[in-house]
C-alpha positions as CSV (number, residue, x, y, z in Angstrom):
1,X,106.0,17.0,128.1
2,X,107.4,19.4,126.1
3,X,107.4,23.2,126.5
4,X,108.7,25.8,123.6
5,X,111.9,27.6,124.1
6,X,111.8,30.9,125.6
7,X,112.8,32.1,121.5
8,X,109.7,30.7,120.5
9,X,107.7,32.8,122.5
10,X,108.9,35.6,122.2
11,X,109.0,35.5,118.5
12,X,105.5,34.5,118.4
13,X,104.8,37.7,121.0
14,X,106.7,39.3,118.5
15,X,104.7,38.9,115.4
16,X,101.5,38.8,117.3
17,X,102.7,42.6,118.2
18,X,103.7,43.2,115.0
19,X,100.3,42.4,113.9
20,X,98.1,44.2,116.3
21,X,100.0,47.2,115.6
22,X,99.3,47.1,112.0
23,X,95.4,46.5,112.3
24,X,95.7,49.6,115.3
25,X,97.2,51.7,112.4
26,X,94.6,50.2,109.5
27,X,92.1,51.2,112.0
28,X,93.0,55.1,112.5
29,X,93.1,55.4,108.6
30,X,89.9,53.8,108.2
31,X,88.8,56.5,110.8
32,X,90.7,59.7,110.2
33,X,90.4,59.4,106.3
34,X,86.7,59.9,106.5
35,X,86.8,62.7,109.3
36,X,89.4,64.6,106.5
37,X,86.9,63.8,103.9
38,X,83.8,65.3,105.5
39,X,85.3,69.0,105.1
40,X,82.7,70.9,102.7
41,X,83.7,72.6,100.3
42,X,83.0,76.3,102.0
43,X,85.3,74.9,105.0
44,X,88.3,74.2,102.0
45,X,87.3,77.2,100.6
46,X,87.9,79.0,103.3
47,X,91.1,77.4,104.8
48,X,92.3,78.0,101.4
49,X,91.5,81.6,101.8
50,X,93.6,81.9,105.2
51,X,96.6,80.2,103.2
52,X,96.4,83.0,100.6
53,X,96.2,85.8,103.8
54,X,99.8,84.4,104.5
55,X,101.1,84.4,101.2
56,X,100.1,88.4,100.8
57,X,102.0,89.0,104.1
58,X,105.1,86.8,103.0
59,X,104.8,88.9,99.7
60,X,104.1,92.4,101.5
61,X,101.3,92.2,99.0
62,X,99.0,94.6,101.0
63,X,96.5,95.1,98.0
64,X,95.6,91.5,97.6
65,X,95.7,91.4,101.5
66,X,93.2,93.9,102.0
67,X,90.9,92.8,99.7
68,X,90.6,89.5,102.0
69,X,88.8,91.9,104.4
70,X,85.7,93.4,104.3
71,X,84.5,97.2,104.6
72,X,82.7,96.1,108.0
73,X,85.4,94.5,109.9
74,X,85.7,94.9,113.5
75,X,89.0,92.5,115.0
76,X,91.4,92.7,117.6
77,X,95.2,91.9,116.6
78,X,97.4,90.7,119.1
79,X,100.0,94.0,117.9
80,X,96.9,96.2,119.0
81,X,96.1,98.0,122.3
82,X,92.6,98.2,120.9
83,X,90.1,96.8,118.5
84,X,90.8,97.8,115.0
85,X,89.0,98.1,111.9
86,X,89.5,97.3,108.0
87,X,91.8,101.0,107.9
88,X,94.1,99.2,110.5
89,X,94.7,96.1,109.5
90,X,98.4,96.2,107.9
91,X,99.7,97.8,110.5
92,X,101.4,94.9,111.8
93,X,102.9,94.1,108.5
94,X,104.6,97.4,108.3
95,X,105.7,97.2,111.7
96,X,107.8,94.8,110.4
97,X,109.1,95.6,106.9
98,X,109.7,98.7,107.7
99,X,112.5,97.1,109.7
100,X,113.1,95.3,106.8
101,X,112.0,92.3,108.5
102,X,110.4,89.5,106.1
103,X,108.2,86.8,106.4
104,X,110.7,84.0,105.8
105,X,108.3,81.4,106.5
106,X,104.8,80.4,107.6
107,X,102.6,77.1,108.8
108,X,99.4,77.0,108.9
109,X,98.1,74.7,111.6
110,X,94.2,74.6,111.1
111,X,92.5,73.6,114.2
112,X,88.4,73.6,114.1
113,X,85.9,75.5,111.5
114,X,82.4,76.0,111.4
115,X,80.2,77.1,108.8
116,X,76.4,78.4,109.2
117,X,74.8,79.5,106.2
118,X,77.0,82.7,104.8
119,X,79.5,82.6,108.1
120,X,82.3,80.2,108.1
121,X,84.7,80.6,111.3
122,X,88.0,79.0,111.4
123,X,90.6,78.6,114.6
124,X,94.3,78.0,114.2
125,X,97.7,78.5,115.2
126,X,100.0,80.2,113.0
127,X,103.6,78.6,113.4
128,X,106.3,81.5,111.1
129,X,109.6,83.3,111.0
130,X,110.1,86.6,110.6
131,X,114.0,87.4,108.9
132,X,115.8,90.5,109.7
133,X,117.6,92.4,107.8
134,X,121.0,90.4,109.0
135,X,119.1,87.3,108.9
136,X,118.5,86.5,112.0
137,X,115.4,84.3,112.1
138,X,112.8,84.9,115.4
139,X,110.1,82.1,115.1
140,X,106.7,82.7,116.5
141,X,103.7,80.8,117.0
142,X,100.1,82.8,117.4
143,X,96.6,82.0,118.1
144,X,94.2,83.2,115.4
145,X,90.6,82.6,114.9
146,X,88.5,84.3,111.7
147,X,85.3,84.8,111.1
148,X,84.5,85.1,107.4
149,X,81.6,86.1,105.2
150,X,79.8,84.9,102.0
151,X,78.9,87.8,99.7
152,X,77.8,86.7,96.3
153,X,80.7,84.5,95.7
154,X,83.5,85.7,97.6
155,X,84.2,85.5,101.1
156,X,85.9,87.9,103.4
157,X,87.1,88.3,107.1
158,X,84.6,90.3,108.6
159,X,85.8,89.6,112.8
160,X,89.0,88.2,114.6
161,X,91.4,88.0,117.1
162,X,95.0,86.7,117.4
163,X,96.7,86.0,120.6
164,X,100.5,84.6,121.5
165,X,100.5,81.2,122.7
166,X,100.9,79.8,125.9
167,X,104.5,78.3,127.2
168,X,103.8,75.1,125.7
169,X,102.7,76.4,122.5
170,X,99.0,76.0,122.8
């Protein structure tokens, strides 16, 4: 009788593994690709909208940024001892440039949304890098979740809250 050599096997484990691992990953993308795919478009709409809040801050473009926001908002920014309203919310980008600190760069790292009707909320952490003046980069990673509001065709933040993360970045 006649048993195969030990190299057999194990190149026969080896392409059996090699295989399973290839139908595991064929099997997430036949998942996950769907999940991505079931975003509406008011969810896109609106994570597109929280890309664009960054890009005003990068740009200290506090026009554009404070049309994102509407008359009625009510938030709490991490920066703030207390809640703030629509008159307060640069503060915290002029906190910085005025140090002549910029927004060097910026990650958006959406997380969950929800959208009822003329709401959509959205959760996420913020991963950036403030520059100052010398160039000396201080990274930062917050919490941030938005509520925004449909009117007419245009949404707009109407409630939120940022908050630093914990020690493991959560």
């Amino acid at each position: 009788m006649s048993f195969p050599s030990n190299r057999r096997i194990a190149l026969a484990a080896g392409g059996y593994m090699k295989r399973a691992i290839r139908l595991a990953i064929a099997i997430m993308l036949l998942v996950v690709a769907p999940l991505a795919a079931q975003q509406s478009p008011q969810e896109k709409e609106v994570w597109s909208l929280e890309d664009t809040y960054w890009q005003c801050v990068q740009a200290n473009d506090l026009e554009r940024y404070a049309k994102l926001w509407s008359e009625d908002f009510l938030g709490w920014p991490y920066t703030n001892a207390e809640p703030a309203g629509k008159d307060e919310i640069t503060g915290w980008i002029t906190a910085h440039t005025s140090k002549g600190e910029v927004l060097k760069s910026f990650e958006v790292e959406p997380l969950k949304a929800h959208v009822t009707g003329k709401y959509a909320t959205v959760t996420y952490r913020i991963h950036f890098i403030w520059a100052d003046k010398t160039g000396t980069e201080k990274p930062g990673i917050f919490r941030v979740i938005h509520t925004w509001l449909r009117e007419g065709r245009s949404w707009q933040i109407i409630s939120g809250m940022s908050a630093p993360t914990d020690a493991t970045g959560h």
